[in-house]
Every structure is written in structure tokens, then in C-alpha cells.
C-alpha positions in Angstrom: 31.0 -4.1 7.0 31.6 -7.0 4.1 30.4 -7.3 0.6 27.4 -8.6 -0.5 28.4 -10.8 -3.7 25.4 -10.5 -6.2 27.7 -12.4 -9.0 31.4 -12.6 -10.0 31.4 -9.1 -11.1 28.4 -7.3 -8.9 28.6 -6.9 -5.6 26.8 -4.6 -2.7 28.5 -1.9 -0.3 25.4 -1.8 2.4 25.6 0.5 5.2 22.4 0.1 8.2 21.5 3.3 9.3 20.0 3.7 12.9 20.1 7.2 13.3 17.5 8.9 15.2 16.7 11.7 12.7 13.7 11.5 10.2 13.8 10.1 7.0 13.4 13.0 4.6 13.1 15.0 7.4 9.5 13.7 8.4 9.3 9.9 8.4 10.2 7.8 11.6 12.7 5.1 10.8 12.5 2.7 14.4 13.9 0.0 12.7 16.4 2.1 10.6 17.1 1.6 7.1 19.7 0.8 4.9 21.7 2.0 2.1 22.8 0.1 -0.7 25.5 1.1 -3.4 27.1 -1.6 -6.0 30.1 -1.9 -7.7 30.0 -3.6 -11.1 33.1 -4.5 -12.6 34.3 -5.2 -16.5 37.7 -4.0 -17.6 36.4 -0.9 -16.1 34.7 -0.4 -12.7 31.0 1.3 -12.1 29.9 2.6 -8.8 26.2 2.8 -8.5 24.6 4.9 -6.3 26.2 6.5 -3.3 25.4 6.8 0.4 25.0 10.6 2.6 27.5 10.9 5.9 24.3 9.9 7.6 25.3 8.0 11.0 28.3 5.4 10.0 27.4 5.4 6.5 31.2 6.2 5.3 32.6 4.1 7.2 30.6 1.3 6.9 30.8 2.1 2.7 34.2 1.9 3.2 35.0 -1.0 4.9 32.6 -2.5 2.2 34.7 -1.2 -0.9 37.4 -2.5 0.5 36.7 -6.1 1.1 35.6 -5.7 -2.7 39.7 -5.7 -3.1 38.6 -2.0 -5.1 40.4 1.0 -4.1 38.8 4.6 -5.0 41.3 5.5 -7.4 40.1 2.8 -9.5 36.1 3.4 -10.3 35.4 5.0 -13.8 32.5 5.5 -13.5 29.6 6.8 -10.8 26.0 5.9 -12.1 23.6 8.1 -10.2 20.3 6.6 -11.0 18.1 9.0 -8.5 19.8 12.2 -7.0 18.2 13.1 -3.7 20.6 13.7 -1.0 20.6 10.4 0.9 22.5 8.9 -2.7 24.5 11.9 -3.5 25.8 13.5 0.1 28.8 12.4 -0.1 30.0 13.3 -3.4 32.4 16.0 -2.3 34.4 13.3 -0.8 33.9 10.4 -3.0 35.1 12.8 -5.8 38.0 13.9 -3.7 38.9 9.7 -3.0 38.1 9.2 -6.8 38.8 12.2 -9.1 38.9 10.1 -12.1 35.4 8.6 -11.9 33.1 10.0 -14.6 29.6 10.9 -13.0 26.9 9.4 -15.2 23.0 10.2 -14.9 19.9 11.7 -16.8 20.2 15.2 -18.1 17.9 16.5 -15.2 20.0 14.5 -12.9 23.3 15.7 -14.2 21.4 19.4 -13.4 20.8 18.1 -9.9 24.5 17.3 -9.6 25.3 20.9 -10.5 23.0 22.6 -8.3 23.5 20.6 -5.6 27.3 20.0 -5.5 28.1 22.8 -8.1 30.3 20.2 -10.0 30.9 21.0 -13.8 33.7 18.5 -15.0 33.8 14.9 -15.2 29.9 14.9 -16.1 28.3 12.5 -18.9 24.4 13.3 -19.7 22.8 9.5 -20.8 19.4 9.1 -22.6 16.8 6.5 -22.5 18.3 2.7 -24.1 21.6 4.0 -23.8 24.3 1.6 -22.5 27.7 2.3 -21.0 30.3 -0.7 -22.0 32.7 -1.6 -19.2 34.6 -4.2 -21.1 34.7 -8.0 -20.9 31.3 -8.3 -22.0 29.9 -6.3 -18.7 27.5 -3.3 -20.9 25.1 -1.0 -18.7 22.0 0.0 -20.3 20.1 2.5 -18.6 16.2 3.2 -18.6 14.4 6.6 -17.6 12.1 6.2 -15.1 10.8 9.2 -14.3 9.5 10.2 -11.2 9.8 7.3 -8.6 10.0 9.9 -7.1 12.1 12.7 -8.5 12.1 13.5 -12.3 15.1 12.6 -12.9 15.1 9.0 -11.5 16.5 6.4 -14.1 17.3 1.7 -13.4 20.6 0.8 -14.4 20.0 -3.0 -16.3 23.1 -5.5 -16.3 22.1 -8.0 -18.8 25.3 -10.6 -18.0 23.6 -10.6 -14.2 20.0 -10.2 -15.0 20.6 -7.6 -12.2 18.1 -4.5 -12.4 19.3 -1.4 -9.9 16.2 0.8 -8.9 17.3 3.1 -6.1 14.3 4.2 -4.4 12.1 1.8 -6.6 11.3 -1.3 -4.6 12.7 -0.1 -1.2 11.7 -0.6 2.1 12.3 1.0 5.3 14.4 -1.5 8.1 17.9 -2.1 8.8 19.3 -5.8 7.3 22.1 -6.7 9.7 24.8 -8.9 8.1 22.1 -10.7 5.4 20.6 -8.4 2.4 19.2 -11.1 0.2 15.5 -12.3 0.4 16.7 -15.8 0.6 18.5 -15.2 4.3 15.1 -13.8 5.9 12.5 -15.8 7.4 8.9 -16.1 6.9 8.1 -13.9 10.1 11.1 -12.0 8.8 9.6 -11.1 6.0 6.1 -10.2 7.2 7.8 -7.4 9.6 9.5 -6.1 6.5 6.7 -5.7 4.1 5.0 -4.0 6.7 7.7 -1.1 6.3 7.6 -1.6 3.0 3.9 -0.6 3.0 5.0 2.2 4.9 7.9 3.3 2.8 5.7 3.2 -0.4 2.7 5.1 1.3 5.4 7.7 2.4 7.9 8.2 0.1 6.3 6.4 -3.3 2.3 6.5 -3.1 2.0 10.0 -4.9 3.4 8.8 -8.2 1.6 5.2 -8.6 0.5 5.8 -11.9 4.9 5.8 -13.0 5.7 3.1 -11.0 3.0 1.2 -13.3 4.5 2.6 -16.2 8.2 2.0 -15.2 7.4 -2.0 -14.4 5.8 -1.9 -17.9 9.5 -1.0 -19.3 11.0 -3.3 -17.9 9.1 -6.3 -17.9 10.8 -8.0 -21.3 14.1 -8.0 -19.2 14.9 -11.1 -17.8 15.5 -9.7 -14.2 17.2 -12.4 -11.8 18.1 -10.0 -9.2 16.1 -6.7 -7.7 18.9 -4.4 -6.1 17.0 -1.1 -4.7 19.2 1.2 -2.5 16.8 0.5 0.6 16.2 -2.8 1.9 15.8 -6.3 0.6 18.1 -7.1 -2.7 15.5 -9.6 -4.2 18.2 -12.3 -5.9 15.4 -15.7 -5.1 12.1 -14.5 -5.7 12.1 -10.5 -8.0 9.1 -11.0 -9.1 7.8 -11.2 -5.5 8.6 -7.5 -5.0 7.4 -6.2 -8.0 4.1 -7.6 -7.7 4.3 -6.1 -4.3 4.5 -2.9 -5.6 2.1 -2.8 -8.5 -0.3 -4.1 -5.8 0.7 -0.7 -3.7 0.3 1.3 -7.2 -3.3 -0.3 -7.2 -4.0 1.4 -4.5 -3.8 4.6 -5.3 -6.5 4.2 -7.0 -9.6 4.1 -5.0 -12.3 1.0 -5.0 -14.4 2.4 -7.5 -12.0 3.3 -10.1 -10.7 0.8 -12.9 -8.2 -1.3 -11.8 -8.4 -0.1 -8.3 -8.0 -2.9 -5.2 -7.7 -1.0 -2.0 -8.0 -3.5 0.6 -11.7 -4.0 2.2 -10.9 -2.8 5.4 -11.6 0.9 7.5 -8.6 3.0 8.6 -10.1 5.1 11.6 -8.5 8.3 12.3 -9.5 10.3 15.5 -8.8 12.9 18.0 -10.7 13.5 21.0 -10.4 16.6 23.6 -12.2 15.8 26.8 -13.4 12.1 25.3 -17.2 13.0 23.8 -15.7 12.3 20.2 -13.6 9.0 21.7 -17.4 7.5 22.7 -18.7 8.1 19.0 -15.7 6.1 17.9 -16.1 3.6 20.2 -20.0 3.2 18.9 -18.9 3.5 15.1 -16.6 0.4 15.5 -19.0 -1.7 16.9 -20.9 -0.8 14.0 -17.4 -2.1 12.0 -17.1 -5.2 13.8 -20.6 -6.2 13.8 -20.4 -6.5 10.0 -17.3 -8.4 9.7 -14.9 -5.7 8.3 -11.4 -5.2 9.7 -10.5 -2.1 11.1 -7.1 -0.1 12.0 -7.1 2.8 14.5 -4.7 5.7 14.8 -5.4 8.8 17.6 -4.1 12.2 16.0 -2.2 13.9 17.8 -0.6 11.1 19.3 1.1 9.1 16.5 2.8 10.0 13.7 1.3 10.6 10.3 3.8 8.0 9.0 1.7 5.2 10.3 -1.7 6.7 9.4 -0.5 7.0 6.2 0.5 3.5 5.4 -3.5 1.9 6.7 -5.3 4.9 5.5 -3.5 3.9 2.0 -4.3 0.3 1.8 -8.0 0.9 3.1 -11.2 1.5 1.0 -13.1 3.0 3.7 -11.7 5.8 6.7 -13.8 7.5 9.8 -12.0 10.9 10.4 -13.8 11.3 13.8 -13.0 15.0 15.8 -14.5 17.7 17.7 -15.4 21.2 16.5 -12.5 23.6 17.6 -13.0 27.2 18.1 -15.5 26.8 15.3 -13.3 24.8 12.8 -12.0 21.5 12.4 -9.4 20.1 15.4 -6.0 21.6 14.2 -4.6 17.8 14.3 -6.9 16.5 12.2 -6.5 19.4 9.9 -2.9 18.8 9.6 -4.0 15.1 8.6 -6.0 16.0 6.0 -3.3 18.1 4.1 -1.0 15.7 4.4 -3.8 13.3 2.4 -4.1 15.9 -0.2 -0.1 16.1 -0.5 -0.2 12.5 -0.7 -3.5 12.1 -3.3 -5.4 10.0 -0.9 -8.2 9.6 -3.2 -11.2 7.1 -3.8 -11.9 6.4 -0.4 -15.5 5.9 1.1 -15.8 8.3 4.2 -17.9 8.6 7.1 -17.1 11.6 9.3 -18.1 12.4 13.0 -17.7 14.6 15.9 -18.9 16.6 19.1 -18.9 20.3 19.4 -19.1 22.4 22.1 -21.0 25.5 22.0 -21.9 25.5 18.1 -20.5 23.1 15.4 -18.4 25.1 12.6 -16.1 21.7 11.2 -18.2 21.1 8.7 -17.6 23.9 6.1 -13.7 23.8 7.1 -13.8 19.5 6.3 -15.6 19.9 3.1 -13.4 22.3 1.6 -10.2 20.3 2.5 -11.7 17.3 1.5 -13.3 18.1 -2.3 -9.8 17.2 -4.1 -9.9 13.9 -2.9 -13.3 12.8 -4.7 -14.2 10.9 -1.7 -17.6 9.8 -1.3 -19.1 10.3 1.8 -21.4 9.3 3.9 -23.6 11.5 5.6 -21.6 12.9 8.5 -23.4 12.7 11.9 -22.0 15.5 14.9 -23.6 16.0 18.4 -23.7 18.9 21.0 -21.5 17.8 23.9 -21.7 14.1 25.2 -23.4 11.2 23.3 -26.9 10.3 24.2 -27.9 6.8 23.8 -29.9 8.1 20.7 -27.0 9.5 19.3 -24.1 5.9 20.0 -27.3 4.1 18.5 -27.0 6.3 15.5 -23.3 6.3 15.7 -23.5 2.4 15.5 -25.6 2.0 12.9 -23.1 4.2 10.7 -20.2 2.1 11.3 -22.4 -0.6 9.7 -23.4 1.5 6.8 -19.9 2.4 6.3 -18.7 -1.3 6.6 -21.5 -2.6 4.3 -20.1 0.3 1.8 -16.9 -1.0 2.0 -17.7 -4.8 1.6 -19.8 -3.6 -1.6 -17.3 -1.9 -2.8 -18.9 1.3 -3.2 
């Protein structure tokens, strides 16, 4: 793996990862993703961020340092701007290749690197605005940017560059291949990567919108040529592009009817069905949907991963959670769904809820409870008793269109 030359003195050590493991454990990565360190070098040399032994990662990070012409021994310093384990795993052996290197971060990430790696030497504590001076000219300055998304997170500014490093900030899922820059993708290119962008942010970042606003805010009198996250894309044409991507994402988060709030006019329909009775309500509700113009996504619970509700349910002012009554409480799957959208804050959203029961209904008390944190405002829910009659897919209907005329109001 080569070096990615950001300027005569910054360069990126990217590694792809296409390991078949989940991203923090819980998040599908099909198309991989990528890690990205960066050596800056003055008089003395910084490392920032590292890499986990996650697939190839070391060797890939090594081959990179080494077409840099760097050997170990010779970084000073290692800037840790975020600590979680996919940046920091493989500290016991970069500090074995590099005892010499000083490990630089926040106070609460200098704790992380003792309770994580139990390290206690070689450790400098940096505050907000101060800078780290790495000779001929080349000065750090580093910002605290708390909880994008750990509280400990910090950017790294190099003012000679105009080069801002953000970690996990502006990331993406997706592998990159032998081209990193946003210059080297296509138009279709990029399309497939902001959609794992989307995904990436409604995963990983969504739950702490409000700092991602208030970290672009800190930044914005810098004059930033280059974005350089540690996942995906290094923005180096067009930084403002991603940026604006992401304070549309932090938009959001906060519901239609809230100030400043933008979520897309579209319905994210989430469903699960047992013998099919619920799957024909559905069916009625979207042509409901459709009939009024709005566009719609669809995800079946169990069946696909939470990662991909995740990212339409985000984007989308209004949601159908559609499921059956199950043993007089709401369909485990579903119920699973709607915990992860109270992890997640999935608030603001405009809600109609359906479903068929068997014997007796019983969902209802079990839904409402789970849902009251998310200061959704719902519709009137509409269950049945066993199969659909054409009374009840006329009903069903005529709520998709209610719920799609809410939407396009933006109620």
C-alpha cells in the first residue's frame, strides 16, 4: 500500500479493511471501510491517528510508512485525536516499533490511553488552542471537539496545509482502493459513497448532532483546504462539500417540526409480518403513500439489519411501524427496533402505526410506552382481528394518505 501525498510535508497511511466482522461490533460493512493515519512532518515527525490489527491493517500501515521514506524510530510524536479501539489497537506495537514517540491527546483521552493500554510514560495532556510546534514552520493546533462521538474526541488543524484531521468526524463507511481524494471518484462514485455515508452518520454519529453543529461552528474561521477523516473520502477539491453534508445529517436529528429541523419529506416503512395479515395492511398503507406523491423506503424486520433502517428512518419525516400483536405484546423484532430508536434519539418524526392480532390485541400499551421518549406525533393507529376486510385495506389506504399529506405539510 503507497502514500497518499496531501502536501510536501502531509501524507496518508490508508489501510481498506474487508473484514467480515461488524463495525463496532454491530454495523455491516459490505463494502468495507478504510482507515486513515497521517504523518506530518517539520523538523520533527507527527503520526496522527493509528489503525487496530483489524484484517491487513499493519501491514498495509506499514508498507504505507515506508514509502513515506519514515522509519518508526523516527516519529515524535503520536496525536490521538479520538481513542476508540479501531485508532488505538495497535499501540502496544507501534510503541514497541517507536518507543520514543510522545503520545499526545485530551486529558480524557490521555485517561483512555491508560485504561485501555495501561501506558503511564511518554504521555502529554493538550487543552483546547494549544499547538504542538514540529519545526520549520509545521505548528499543530489542536481543538476539543467533544463527543463526535466519544468525550474525549479532539481535530488536529495544520495551518501551512489548510489540512483539518477529524477522525471519526466526516467519515464514511466503503473501502477506497488505490484513490482517497474526492477528486479521483466519479459522479456515480460518489453517490454510492454518500449513501454509506448516510449510513455511517445515522449509525455511528446521529446521536450527538447537536456537537457536530457546534464543532463545525469552531472551526469555520479556519481556512480548511483539505478534510482528512480516518474513514473514507479525504476531501482535498471540494471540503466544504462534506461539511455541508454533515450539518445537513445534524439537521436531521431534529424532527420537521422543530427549529431548524429538515428531515427529508419522505416515509421510511418498517414492518414485520407473521403469517402475512400485517404484510396486506402495508401493502394498502403504501398505496395510500404513493397516491399522494410522497416517496417511500421499506425495510421487513426481522429480515434486514437495523443498520439500513437506521439510515432511511433518519433522513425521513414520517415512518409506518406496521406488526402483529405477539403473545399479547408488540412482535419481539419490532420491539428490538424500537430500542434501538430510543438509543439512537430518533425523535420528531410523524407516525402512523398498524397491525393484526390474533386472538386479542395487547401491542398497544407495550408501543406507547417505548415510544413516549421520542415525542413523536402520531397518528391514530388502526389494528384488525386476523385478515384484512376490504373495509379495513380501504381504511388502511386512506391512512397512508393522511400520513403522506402530514408529511408533505410538514406537520
Amino acid at each position: 500500500m503507497k502514500a497518499h501525498t496531501i502536501s510536501d510535508s502531509v501524507y496518508c497511511l490508508h489501510a481498506d479493511i474487508t473484514a467480515s466482522d461488524l463495525f463496532e461490533g454491530i454495523w455491516p460493512i459490505p463494502q468495507g471501510v478504510s482507515l486513515n493515519s497521517y504523518i506530518v512532518k517539520g523538523e520533527k515527525i507527527a503520526l496522527i491517528d493509528l489503525i487496530r490489527d483489524w484484517g491487513s491493517a499493519p501491514t498495509q500501515f506499514e508498507d504505507a510508512l515506508k514509502d513515506t521514506g519514515i522509519n518508526f524510530d523516527q516519529v515524535d510524536y503520536l496525536i490521538l485525536n479520538h481513542l476508540e479501539p479501531d485508532h488505538t489497537g495497535w499501540l502496544r506495537e507501534f510503541r514497541q516499533k517507536s518507543p520514543k514517540a510522545e503520545i499526545v491527546s485530551t486529558s480524557k483521552g490521555i485517561n483512555l490511553v491508560k485504561s485501555f493500554y495501561k501506558a503511564e510514560d511518554g504521555l502529554r495532556v493538550v487543552k483546547d488552542g494549544e499547538t504542538l510546534d514540529l519545526g520549520k514552520g509545521k505548528i499543530l493546533t489542536f481543538r476539543e471537539t467533544p463527543n463526535i462521538h466519544w468525550p474525549e474526541t479532539m481535530v488536529t488543524w495544520d495551518s501551512e496545509s489548510g489540512t483539518l484531521f477529524t477522525c471519526d468526524a466526516f467519515g464514511s463507511y466503503g473501502i477506497l482502493g488505490d484513490r482517497i481524494f474526492d477528486d479521483q471518484f466519479s459522479q456515480a462514485e460518489h453517490i454510492a459513497y454518500e449513501k454509506e455515508c448516510l449510513r455511517y452518520y445515522a449509525n455511528i454519529v446521529s446521536s450527538f448532532s447537536a456537537f457536530v453543529e457546534k464543532a463545525v461552528e469552531k472551526v469555520s474561521g479556519l481556512d480548511i483546504k483539505c478534510i482528512a477523516p480516518s474513514h473514507g473520502i479525504v476531501w482535498r477539491s471540494d471540503p466544504k462539500k462534506i461539511i455541508t453534508r454533515y450539518l445537513k445529517y445534524a439537521s436531521y436529528a431534529k424532527g420537521p417540526s422543530n427549529p431548524g429541523g429538515s428531515a427529508e419529506k419522505e416515509i421510511a416503512v418498517i414492518w414485520g409480518s407473521m403469517y402475512g395479515n400485517t404484510k396486506q395492511g402495508v401493502d394498502a398503507v403504501i398505496r395510500g403513500i404513493v397516491s399522494e406523491g410522497v416517496p417511500y423506503s421499506i425495510h421487513r424486520v426481522p429480515d434486514e439489519n437495523v443498520s439500513w433502517v437506521l439510515m432511511d428512518v433518519y433522513k425521513s419525516a414520517g415512518l409506518v411501524i406496521a406488526m402483529p400483536t405477539y403473545e399479547y405484546a408488540m412482535f419481539p423484532p419490532m420491539a428490538n427496533i424500537l430500542d434501538i430508536f430510543r438509543r439512537k434519539h430518533i425523535t420528531g418524526k410523524t407516525v402512523l402505526r398498524i397491525g393484526s392480532w390474533g386472538w386479542v390485541g395487547g401491542a398497544k400499551k407495550e408501543y406507547e410506552a417505548a415510544i413516549e421518549p421520542l415525542k413523536w406525533t402520531s397518528l391514530e393507529s388502526l389494528e384488525w382481528a386476523g385478515a384484512p376486510g376490504e373495509d379495513v385495506l380501504k381504511g388502511l389506504e386512506e391512512k397512508g394518505r393522511e400520513l403522506a399529506r402530514a408529511v408533505l405539510a410538514g406537520k
